[in-house]
N, C-alpha and C positions, 0 to 999 in steps of 0.2 A: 504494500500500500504506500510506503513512504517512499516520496519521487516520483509520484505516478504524474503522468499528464492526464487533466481529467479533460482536459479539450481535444486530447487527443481520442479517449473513448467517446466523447459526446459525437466526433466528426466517424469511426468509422463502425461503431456501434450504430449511432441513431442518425447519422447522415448529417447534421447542423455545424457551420460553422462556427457558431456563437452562439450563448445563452442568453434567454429571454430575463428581464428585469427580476431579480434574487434570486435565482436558480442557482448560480455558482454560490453566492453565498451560503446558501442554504446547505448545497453538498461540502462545501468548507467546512462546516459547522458539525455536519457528521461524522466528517472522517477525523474532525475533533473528537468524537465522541461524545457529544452534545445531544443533548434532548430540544425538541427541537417543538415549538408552535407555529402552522402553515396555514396562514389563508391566504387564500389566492384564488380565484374566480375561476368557474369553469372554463374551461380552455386555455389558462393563463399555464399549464404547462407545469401540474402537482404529480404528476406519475412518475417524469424524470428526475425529480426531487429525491425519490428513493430507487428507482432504479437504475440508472445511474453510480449511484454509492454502491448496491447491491454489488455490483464488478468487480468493483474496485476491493470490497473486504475481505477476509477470510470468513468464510463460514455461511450462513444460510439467511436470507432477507425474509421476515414475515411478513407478509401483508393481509392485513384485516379489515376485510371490505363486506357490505350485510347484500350486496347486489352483484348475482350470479351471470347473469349476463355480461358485468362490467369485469369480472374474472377469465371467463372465457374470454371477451377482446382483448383484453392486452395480452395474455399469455400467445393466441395465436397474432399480435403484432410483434413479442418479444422472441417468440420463435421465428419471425419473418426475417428477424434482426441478427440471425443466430445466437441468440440468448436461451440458456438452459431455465427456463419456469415451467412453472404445472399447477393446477389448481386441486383441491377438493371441497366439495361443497356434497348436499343434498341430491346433487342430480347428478352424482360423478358415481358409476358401477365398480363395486367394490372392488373387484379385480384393476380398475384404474388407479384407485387409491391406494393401494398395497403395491403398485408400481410406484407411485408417485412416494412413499414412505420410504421405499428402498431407495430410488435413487438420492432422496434427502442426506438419510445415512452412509452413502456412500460416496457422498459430496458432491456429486454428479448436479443438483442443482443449486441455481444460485437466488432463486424465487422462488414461493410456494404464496397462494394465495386462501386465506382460509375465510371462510364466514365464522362470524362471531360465537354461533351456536356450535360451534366445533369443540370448544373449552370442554363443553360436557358430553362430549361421546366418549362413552368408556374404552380406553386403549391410548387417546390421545397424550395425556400427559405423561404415559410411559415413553410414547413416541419423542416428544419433545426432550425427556433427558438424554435421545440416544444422540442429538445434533449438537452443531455449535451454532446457535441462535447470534448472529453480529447483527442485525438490525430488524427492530419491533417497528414497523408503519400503520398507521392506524386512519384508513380513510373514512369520509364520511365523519368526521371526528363527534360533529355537534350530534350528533345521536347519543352519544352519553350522558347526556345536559338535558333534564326536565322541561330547561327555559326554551331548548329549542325549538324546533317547529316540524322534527322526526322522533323522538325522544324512542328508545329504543333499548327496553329493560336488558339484555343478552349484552349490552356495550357495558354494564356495572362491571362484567364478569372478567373484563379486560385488566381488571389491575393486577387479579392473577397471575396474568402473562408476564405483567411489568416486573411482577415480585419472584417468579424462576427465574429471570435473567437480569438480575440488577447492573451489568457491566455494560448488557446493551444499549446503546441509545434509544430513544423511544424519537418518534414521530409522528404528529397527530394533525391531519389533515383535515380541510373542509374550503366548502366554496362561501358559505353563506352561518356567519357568527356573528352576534354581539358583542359589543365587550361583556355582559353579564353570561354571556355562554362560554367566552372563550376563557373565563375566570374560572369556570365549574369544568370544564374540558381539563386544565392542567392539576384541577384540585381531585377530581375522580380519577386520573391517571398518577395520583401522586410523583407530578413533574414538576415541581414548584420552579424550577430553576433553569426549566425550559427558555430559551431565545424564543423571544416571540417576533417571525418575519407576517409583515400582515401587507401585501400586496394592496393595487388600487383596486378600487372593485368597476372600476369604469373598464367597458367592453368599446372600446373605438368603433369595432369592426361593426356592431350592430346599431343596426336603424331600428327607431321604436314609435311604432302609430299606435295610435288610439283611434276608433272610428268606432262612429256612432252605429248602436243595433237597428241599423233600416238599413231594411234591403239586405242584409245582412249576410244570406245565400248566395243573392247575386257579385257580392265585394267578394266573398269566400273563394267563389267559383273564376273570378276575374284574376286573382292573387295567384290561384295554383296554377291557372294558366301562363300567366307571367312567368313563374316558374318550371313551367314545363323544363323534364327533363332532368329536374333538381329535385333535393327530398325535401319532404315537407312533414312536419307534426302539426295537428289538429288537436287543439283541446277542450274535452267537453267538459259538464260537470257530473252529467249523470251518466248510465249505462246504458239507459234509454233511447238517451242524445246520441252517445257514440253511434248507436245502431243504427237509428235513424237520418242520419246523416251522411254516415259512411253511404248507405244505402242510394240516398238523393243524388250525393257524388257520382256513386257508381253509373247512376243511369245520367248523367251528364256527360258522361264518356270517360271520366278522370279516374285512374286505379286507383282506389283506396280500400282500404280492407280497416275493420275495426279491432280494437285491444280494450278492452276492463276485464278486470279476476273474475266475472260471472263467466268467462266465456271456459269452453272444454280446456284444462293445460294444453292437451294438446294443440289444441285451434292456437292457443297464444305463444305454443311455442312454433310452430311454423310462420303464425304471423310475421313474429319479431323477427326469424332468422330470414325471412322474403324481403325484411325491411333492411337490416344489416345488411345482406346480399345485393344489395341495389337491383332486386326483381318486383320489389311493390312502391311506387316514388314515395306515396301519401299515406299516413297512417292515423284514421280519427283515434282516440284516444280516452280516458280518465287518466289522472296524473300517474297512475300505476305504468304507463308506458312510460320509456327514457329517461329513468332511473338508473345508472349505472352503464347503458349504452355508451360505448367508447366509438361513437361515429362521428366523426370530425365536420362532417362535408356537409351536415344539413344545412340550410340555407333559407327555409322559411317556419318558423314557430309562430301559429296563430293560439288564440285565445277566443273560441268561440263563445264561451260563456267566461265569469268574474273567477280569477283565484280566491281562492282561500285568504290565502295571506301575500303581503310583499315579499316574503322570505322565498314560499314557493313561486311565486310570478319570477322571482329573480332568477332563482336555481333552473326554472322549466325554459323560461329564454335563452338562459346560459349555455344548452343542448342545441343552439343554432351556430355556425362558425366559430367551432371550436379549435378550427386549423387556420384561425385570422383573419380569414378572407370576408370581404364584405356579405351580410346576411338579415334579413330581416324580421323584427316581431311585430305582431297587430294584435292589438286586441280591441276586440267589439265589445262596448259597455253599453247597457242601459241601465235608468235610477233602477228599474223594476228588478235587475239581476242581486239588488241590497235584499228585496223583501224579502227573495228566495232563503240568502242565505239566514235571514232571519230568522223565519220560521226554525233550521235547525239550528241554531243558537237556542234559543226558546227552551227546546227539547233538553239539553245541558243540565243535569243536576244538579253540579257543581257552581256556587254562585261567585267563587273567584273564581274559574276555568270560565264562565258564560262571561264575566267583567273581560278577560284576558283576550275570548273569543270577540266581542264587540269593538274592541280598541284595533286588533288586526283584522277585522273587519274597516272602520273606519278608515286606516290608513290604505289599502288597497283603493276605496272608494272616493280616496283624497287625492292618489295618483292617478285614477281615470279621469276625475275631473278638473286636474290641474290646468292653466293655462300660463305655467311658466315652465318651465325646461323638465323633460320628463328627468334625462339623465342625470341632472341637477338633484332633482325630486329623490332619485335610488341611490345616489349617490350618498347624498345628506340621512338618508335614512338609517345609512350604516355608517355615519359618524365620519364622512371623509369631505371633506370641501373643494366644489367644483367652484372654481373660481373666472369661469368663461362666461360671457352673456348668452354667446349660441352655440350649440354642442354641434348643428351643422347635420343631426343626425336622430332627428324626432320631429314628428310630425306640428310640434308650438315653434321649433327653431326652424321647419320649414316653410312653413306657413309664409304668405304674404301678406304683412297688418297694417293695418292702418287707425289714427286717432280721432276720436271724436269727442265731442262736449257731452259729458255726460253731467254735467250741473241738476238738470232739470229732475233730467229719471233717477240720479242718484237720491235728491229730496222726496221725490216719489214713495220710490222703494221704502228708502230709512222711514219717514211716517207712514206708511202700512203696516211697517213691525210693531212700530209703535203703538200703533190704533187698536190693534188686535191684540196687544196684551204682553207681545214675546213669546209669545208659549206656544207659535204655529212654525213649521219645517218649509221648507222654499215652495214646494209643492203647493202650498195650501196661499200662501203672498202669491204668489204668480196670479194662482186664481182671482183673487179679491183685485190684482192689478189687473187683469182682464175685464172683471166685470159678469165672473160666470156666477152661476145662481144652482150650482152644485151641493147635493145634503150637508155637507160638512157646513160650507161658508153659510147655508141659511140656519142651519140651529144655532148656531153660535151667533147669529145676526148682522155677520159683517155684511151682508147684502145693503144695510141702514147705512153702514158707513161713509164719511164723503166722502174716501179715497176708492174707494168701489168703481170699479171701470175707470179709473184715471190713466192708464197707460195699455188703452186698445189699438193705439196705434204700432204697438208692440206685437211681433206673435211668442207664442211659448219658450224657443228655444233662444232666441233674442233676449227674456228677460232672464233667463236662466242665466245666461252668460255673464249678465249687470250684476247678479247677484253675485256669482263668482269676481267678478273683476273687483266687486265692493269688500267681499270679505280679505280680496290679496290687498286693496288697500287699505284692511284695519278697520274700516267702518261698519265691518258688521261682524259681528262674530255666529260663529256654530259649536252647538254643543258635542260631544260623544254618547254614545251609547246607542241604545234602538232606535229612541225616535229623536231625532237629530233637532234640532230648535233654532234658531236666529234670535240675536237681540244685537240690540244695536250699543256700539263700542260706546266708551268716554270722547275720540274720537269724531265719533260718527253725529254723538250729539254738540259738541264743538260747532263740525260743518252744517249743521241744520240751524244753528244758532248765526253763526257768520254768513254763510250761504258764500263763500267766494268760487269761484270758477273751477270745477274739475275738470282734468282730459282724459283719458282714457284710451288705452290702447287693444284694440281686437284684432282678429282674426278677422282678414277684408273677404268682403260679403260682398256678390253679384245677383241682380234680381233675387233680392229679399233673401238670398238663401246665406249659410254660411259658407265659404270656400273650403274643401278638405286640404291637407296638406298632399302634397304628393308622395305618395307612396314610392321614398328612392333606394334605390341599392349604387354606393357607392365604388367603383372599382377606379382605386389608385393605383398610377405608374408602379415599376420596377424602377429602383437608381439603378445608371449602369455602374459596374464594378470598379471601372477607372475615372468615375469622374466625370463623366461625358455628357451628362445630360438625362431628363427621364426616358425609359427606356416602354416601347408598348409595343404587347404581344400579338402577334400574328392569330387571328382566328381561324383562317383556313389551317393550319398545321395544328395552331390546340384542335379543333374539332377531329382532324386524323389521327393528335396523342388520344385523345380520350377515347377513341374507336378501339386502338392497339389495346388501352390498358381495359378498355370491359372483355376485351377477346381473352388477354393472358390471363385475369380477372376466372371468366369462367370457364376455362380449359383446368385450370387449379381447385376450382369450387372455393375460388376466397372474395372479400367485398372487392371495392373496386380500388379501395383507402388502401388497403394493402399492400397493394403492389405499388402503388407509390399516389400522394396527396395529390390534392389540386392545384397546390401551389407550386408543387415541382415541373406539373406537365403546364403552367400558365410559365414558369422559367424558363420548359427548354422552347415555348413557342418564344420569347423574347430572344434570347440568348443563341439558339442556334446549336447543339454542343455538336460535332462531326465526332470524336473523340474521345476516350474515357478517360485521359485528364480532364476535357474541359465538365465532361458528364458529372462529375465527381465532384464539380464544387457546386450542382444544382443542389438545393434544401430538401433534405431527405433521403436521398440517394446515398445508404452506409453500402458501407467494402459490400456483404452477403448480395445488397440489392444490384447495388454495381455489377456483379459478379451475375447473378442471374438475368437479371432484363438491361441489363447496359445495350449489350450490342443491338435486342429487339428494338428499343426506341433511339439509338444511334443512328440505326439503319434505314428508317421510318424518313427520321430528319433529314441525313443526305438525300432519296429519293425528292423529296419536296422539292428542297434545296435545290437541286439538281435540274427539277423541271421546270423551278422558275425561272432559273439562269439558261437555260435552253431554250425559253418562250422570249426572256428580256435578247437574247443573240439574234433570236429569228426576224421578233418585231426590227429591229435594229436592220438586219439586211433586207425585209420588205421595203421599208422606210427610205434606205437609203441607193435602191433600184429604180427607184420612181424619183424624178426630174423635172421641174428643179424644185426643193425642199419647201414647203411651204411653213417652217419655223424658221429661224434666227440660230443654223448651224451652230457657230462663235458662243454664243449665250447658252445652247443645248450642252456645250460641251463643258462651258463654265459652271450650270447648275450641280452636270454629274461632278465634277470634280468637288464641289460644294459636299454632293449628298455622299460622296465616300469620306469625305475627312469625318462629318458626323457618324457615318456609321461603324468609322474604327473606334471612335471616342467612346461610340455606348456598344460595342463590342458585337453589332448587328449583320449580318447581309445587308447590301446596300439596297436590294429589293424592299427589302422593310421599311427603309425610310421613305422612297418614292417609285414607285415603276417608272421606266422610260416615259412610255405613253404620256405618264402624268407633267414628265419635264420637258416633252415635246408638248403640250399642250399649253406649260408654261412659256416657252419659248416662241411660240407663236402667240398668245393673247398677251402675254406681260402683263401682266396683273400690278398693277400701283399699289393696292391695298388692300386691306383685311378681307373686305367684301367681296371683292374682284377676283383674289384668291381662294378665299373659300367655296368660290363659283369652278374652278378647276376639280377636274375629275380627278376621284384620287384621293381629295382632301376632305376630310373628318374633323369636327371639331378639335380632338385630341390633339392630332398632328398641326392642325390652326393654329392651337395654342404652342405647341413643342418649336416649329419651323418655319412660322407666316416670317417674321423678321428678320432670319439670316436668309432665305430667298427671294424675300421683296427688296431687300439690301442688295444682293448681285443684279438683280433685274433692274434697279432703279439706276447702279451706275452703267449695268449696259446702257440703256435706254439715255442717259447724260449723254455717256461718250460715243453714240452713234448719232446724236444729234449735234453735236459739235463737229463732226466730222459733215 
């Protein structure tokens, strides 16, 4: 262990040049011999954390994880890796396990993965004295911790583990803690003296909508289309929903197949291995799917009905772009999805568990209806400060807003709360601001009132919004619990008293309606490796890598992530590798993968390669067989020399940066400016932005110096 290069097994174990933000730390810290506290967001890259170290020790890595599915993927990713693991759990045939025991004892592995209920099968802790136990991992950590939001009586049983091997380092993982969990996390592990590394919990990569439940089938069906061809999770509330919507789907043409624990084991285990396999895209859902799924590549997590809690909203999004790449959540809210959960709150016999259920109720219901920064919003929730005005990547930062005087309606509002006593929830003000003549408002008599139909000019969702915008300015407050109440701030009666001028800033509305934000999935450049400038992938050659790897994919019977990510085959569309030097510094591509599929997608590459540069030589002598040239030869030849210096600097074919065609088009129209260029075939916004100015720049002084001539 001592003088090991740990960046040396990061690059030909797991294929990375470099570790993601405290990873190396965190393995420093092990091979300290540290006890160790890890939060770190799903996908932020908690597996390599211990495995990793596991390499590098003498003796046997334990990993204690309560989700058998998320055991089986890594072992078959760590076997992909040439990594010696093996799991045992519940669903492992005896004769598997008495393999997996011996090879332990016989040192032959450097992983074993156990579910927590393992402690108490009898045999095991005999098994455990016969090893050398170097490192305790404990995933899923907040499952030991009452305050969590998994709470998981079998995790108590863990400290046992801790107290046979006190020399071990321990490790205790999770995506989603408080600090009141991650207190109770080191105190049930008795690790007082653990390093605690607590990652950011901001996800860049994902985009996060909210949209409204209307139409809500039709927005569902619109999304997975968008995504055709990527995976997708659906999530319902009930088992009901699962079925009934998977079903609706179906006959929309979109594969979807359903998952909740009512269904046969069996049905949900072929389900889930159709969906790992990238043979089913869409998976409707109850939270019990995507637990433990180690699939990197999904790309859309919807929310068809209201989470539970912010904890699991967090954790179930957190299951989309788990490998970086840009990805997206939605979720469809209406008030009516509160009363639901009301009702089982209600049911709750316990009156601190129903208090504890209504406040994570609330805060859920405070994120749907936010109309300031979602990211902001999850962020602050877990104690971390997002210090940006637009996160660039939720549907309130993309929105287009606009301000208006709200002087008038805000005095409205504020005296309606007022008139009626405080003691009525937004629902029931809306009404009395309408002017409706609904049971409620008439027994109580507000129909008498003068503010009764004072803002008709209003419709529903419009005054809903004032309301909202008035409580983010302090002027009104709301209470917690079941049934939620408004009264108006210290503040609020201030402004009613002064009356000076409010403005207000919304969400801009076209024909009375409100605008949605646009549903975006971000996809940023590659830097090229030398400095060159940003670097954008080839989609005709990604669409033939991703052909290759579904082929090699199911000739092996493994996902599609396995044979190598999406980020890899979006590198070798940018990068070009001819060679397994250059193959080898693509992201993900260790020695084992190099060694099996290097030459299949080396080979892939050149052919491309190959027939672009045989189409850009052909075009080239058509072109110049035909007399006399109708571009600006001199200048045709200036551009290319232009587009190969760019394309050695970001390390490209020079095809990638422009085809011929595209430079003969420029050499014949000469394009002055942005406009004028962006009218050339050829040119994509992307490249607009990457090359409009170093080729409007050679164009502009041809075009001087052939008029001075």
């Amino acid at each position: 262990m001592r003088g090991l290069d740990v960046s040396q097994v990061l690059k030909t174990r797991f294929g990375y040049d470099e570790f993601r933000p405290l990873q190396a730390d965190i393995i420093d810290n092990v091979l300290a011999g540290r006890d160790s506290l890890v939060l770190m967001p799903t996908g932020g890259g908690k597996s390599l954390c211990y495995q990793l170290p596991a390499l590098c020790l003498d003796g046997l890595t334990l990993v204690v994880s309560p989700l058998i599915a998320l055991m089986k993927d890594q072992v078959d990713a760590l076997r992909a890796n040439g990594v010696a693991a093996a799991y045992i759990n519940s669903s492992v045939p005896s004769h598997e396990t008495r393999d997996a025991y011996a090879a332990a004892r016989a040192g032959r592995l450097k992983l074993l993965y156990i579910a927590p209920e393992r402690l108490a099968v009898p045999g095991f802790a005999k098994f455990l004295h016969d090893v050398q136990v170097a490192l305790i991992a404990i995933d899923e950590a907040h499952c030991i911790s009452e305050w969590g939001h998994d709470f998981r009586p079998d995790y108590r049983n863990l400290r046992t583990l801790v107290e046979m091997f006190p020399r071990a380092p321990v490790m205790a993982l999770t995506a989603t803690a408080t600090a009141r969990v991650r207190d109770d996390i080191v105190e049930q592990l008795m690790i007082p003296e653990a390093q605690r590394f607590i990652s950011s919990f901001n996800r860049e990569n994902l985009t996060y909508i909210v949209r409204p439940k209307r139409r809500a089938f039709d927005g569902l069906v619109e999304l997975l289309r968008k995504h055709a061809n990527e995976l997708a999770i659906v999530y319902c509330l009930s088992r009901k929903g699962v079925e009934a919507l998977a079903a609706d789907l179906s006959r929309e043409g979109i594969d979807a197949l359903p998952y909740h624990a009512g269904l046969d084991p069996t049905v949900r285990k072929d389900t889930q291995e159709r969906f790992i396999r990238d043979e089913t895209p869409v998976i409707v859902a109850t939270i019990a799917f995507g637990m433990g799924i180690d699939k990197p590549d999904v790309r859309l997590v919807v929310h068809y009905d209201l989470p539970k809690t912010l904890e699991g909203y967090y954790q179930e999004t957190g299951r989309a772009g788990r490998d970086g790449l840009p990805s997206e959540c939605v979720l469809f809210f209406s008030a009516g999805d509160r009363a639901k959960f009301t009702r089982f709150i209600e049911e709750i016999g316990d009156w601190t568990e129903r208090e504890r259920a209504y406040r994570k109720l609330d805060q859920i219901v405070a994120y749907s209806e936010s109309r300031t920064c979602r990211r902001a919003f999850l962020l602050q929730y877990f104690g971390e400060t997002y210090d940006r005005t637009d996160c660039g990547g939720c549907d309130v930062c993309l929105a287009e807003r606009e301000t208006f005087d709200a002087t008038e309606i805000a005095q409205k509002v504020l005296s309606t709360v007022i008139r009626t006593g405080q003691q009525f929830g937004a629902a029931h003000i809306i009404q009395v601001l309408l002017g409706s003549r609904a049971g409620k408002v008439l027994a109580h008599g507000h129909h008498k009132l003068p503010v009764h139909g004072i803002a008709r000019e209003y419709d529903r969702d419009q005054l809903k919004e004032i309301v909202g915008l008035l409580e983010d300015q302090g002027l009104l407050c709301k209470s917690l619990g079941e049934y939620p109440t408004l009264s108006v701030s210290a503040a609020g009666r201030d402004f009613l008293r002064q009356r000076p001028q409010l403005t207000l800033t919304r969400i801009k509305r076209g024909d009375g309606e409100t605008v949605s934000a646009p549903s975006v999935t971000k996809s940023p450049p590659y830097e090229s490796r030398s400095g060159g400038g940003p670097v954008y992938l080839n989609r005709e050659l990604l669409d033939r890598l991703r052909d290759l790897r579904g082929a090699l994919a199911r000739s092996r019977n493994l996902p599609r992530y396995m044979i190598l990510g999406d980020q890899a085959l979006q590198e070798m569309a940018c990068f070009f590798p001819r060679n397994r030097a250059s193959l080898a510094h693509i992201a993900g591509v260790s020695e084992s993968k190099l060694e099996e599929f290097g030459d299949a997608f080396i080979n892939a590459i050149r052919v491309y390669a190959d027939a672009q540069d045989a189409e850009e030589q052909a075009h080239l002598a058509r072109r110049h067989s035909n007399s006399p040239l109708d571009f600006a030869p001199e200048l045709f030849e200036r551009l290319r020399e232009l587009r190969r210096g760019l394309a050695e600097s970001r390390e490209q074919p020079a095809f990638v940066i422009f085809h011929d065609r595209t430079l003969e088009e420029m050499a014949r129209v000469m394009p002055q400016d942005h406009a004028g260029f962006a009218r050339i075939s050829g040119v994509g916004p992307a490249k607009l932005e990457a090359f409009a100015e170093d080729f409007l720049r050679v164009i502009r002084e041809h075009a001087a110096s052939d008029g001075e001539r």
